[in-house]
Each structure stands twice: as C-alpha cells, then as structure tokens.
N, C-alpha and C positions, 0 to 999 in steps of 0.2 A: 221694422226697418232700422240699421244702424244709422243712428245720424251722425256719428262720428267721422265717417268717409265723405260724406259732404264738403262742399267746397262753403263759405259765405253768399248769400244770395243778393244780386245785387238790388240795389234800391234807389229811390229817388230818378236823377236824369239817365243813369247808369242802366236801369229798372226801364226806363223808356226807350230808350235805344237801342237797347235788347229788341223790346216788343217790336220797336219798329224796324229791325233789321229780320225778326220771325218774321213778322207782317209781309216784308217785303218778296220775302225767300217764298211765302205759299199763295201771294199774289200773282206771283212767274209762274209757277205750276197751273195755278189756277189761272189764269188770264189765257195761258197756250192751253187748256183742256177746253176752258169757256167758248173762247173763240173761235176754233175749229171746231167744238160742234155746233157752234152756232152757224157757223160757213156752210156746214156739211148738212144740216138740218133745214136751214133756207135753200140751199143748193138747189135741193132735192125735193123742195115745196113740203115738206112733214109739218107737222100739226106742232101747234104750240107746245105742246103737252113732248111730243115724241123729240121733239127739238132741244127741248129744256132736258128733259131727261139724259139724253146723246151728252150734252154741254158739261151738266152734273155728273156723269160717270167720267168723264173722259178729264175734269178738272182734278176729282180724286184719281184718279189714274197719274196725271201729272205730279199733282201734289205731292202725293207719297213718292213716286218715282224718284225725285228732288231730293228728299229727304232721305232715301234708301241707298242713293247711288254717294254721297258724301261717307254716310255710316260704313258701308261697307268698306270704303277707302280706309275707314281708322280700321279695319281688322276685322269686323264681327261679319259672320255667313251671312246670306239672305234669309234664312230662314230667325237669325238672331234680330239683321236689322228689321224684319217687317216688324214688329210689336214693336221696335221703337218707334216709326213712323208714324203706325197707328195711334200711339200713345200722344207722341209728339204732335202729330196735325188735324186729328179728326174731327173736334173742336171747332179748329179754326179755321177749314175746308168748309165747315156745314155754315157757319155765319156766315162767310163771305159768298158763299153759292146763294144762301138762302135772299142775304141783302140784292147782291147783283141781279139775280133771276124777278125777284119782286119790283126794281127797277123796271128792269127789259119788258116786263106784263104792265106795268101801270103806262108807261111812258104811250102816248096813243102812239099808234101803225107805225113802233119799234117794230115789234116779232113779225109786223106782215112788210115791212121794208123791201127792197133787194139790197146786194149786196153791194152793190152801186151806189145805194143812196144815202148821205150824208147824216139821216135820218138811224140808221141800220148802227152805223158806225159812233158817231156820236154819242147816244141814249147807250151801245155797249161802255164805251170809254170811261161816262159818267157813270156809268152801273161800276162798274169795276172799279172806280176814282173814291165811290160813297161806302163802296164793300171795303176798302181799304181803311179808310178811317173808322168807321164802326168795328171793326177787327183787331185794331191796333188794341183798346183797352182787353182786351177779350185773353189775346196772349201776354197781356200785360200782367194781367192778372193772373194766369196761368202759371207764368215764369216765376212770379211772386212767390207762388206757393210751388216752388219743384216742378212743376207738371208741364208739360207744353214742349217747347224750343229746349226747357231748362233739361229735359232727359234728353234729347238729342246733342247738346254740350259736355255732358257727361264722356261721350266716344271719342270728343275731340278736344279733352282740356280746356273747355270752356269756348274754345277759339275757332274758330270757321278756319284756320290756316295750320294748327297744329295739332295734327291729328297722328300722326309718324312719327310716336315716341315708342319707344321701348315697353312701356307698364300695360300693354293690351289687357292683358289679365284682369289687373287690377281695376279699369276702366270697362273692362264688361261685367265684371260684378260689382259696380257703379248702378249702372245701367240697368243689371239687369232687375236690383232692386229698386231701383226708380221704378221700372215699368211696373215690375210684382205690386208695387207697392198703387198705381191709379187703379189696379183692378178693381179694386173694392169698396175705391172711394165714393161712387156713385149707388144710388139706391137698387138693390139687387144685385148687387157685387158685379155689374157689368163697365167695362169705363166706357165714355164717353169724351176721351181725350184727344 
C-alpha cells in the first residue's frame, strides 16, 4: 500500500471523537435495524432465537445502508461503495449486536415483554446505551490503525460534509487501497472490518 497518499491520522481527543462520532453514525443504523426487528419479532410472538436473528440482519442491513448511501454521494458506484462499508462497519456492527443482544437475553422477561411494557423498552434502551460505549474503543482503535470509519473518510476528505470535490479519482484510489489493503489483515486473508 502507498502510504504516501495518506492523510496524518488523528490522535489523542481528535482520535476519540472520531471514534465517537463512528460510534454514533452505526448506532443509528443499528438501533433502526435492532429495533424493528425486535418490534417485528415480538409482534409476531417468534422465538428468541428467530427474533434476535430478524434484529441482527436487519441492524447490518441498516448499518451498512448508512454508510453506503453517504459514499455513494462522494462519487463511488454501489458496487464500489459496498467493500467500503464492509470494510468500514462490520467490526463495529458485530460488537455492538453482539453487546446489545447478550443484554436483551440476560435482562429477565426482556425478550418475553410486549411491546407495551416499560420492561421491553427500557432493557432495549440500556442494551443499546452499553453497546455504545463498549463500541466506541473498538472503532477507536480501528481509526487508529486506517481501518474502520478511517476508509470511509477517505471518500469524503476526511469530513462527513465535503464530499463534492473535484479529485474523485484520486479519492477512490484512496479508498480503494484502504480497502485492498484490510483484506489480508486478518488471519486467512479474509477482513473482518
């Protein structure tokens, strides 16, 4: 990978704020996935098991959608944005499903609530309040090292706001070796990003 195209990576409070505005961006995705399938899954009285699962695909569904429909905006096809997505959120989609879901099961007669009861609502809230903060180091560290939020910044100048420059080009082959480059970071050359 050239690191010369690289931007400086930020660190310290810089380094955190980051992570906590990642954090933030795949908790929205995730919280609107969580939530209706957990609505959809009590709804319809389905089994803990079929419910969580509904929750968990429909979070990643959100999650990446989040992240795909911005990228696409700076210029790159869908077929370019979805590897950054994946790159960028899958990580931090799997902690905070994994956190919030292990809440919603522990918390007693959470998962058998209705949707009525203060009990239902609440234990999600806190599931998703404790998924948030366990999360934040996760893309903290992430961004640290290039990986995470930090390829999805690539498409947009760093900046969630300026993304409709001129240097598309040059910004996708940014990117596009960010991404090439988490392929192989993980054991068996598959990422895990």
């Amino acid at each position: 990978m050239d690191h010369s195209m690289h931007t400086q990576r930020p660190s310290g409070r810089a380094l955190t704020r980051l992570a906590i505005s990642a954090t933030l961006h795949c908790l929205t995705g995730c919280a609107i996935g969580e939530v209706l399938g957990m609505v959809i899954g009590t709804a319809l009285g389905w089994s803990d098991v079929q419910t969580i699962a509904l929750a968990v695909g429909l979070a990643f569904v959100f999650g990446y959608a989040f992240t795909i429909g911005p990228v696409m905006r700076s210029g790159l096809s869908l077929r370019a944005a979805i590897p950054v997505a994946l790159a960028a959120d899958t990580l931090s989609i799997t902690v905070m499903e994994i956190v919030d879901n292990a809440i919603m099961l522990a918390v007693p007669g959470a998962m058998e609530a209705g949707l009525d009861s203060w009990l239902f609502w609440g234990a999600l809230a806190f599931a998703l309040a404790v998924a948030f903060v366990v999360t934040v180091p996760v893309n903290r560290w992430l961004i640290s090292r290039g990986k995470g939020h930090a390829v999805v910044h690539a498409h947009h100048g760093g900046d969630h706001g300026n993304g409709h420059g001129t240097d598309h080009a040059g910004r996708h082959q940014v990117g596009a070796q960010q991404v090439a480059g988490t392929r192989g970071d993980a054991p068996g050359g598959h990422s895990h990003h």
